[in-house]
N, C-alpha and C positions, 0 to 999 in steps of 0.2 A: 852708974855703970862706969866702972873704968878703962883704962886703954886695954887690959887682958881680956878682960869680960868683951867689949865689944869688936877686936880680933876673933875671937871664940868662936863670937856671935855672925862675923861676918866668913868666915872659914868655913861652917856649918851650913849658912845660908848657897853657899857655893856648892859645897858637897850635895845639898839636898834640892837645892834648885827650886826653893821656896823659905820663905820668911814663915810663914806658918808652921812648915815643918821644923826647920830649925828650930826656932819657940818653944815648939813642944818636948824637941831631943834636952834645949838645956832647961825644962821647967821653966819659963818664961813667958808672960804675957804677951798675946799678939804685937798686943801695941808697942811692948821694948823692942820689939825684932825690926818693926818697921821707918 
């Protein structure tokens, strides 16, 4: 994952107020989120 990918990642985990959610918004394994 690179630095966009995991800004993305961490932008979305803010918005949704879980890692698992996020995950799922960009197609992504729980385990990349975490």
């Amino acid at each position: 994952m690179d630095r966009f990918d995991s800004m993305r990642l961490f932008t979305r985990v803010v918005e949704r107020r879980s890692f698992t959610a996020a995950a799922a918004d960009l197609c992504l394994p729980r385990s990349s989120a975490t």
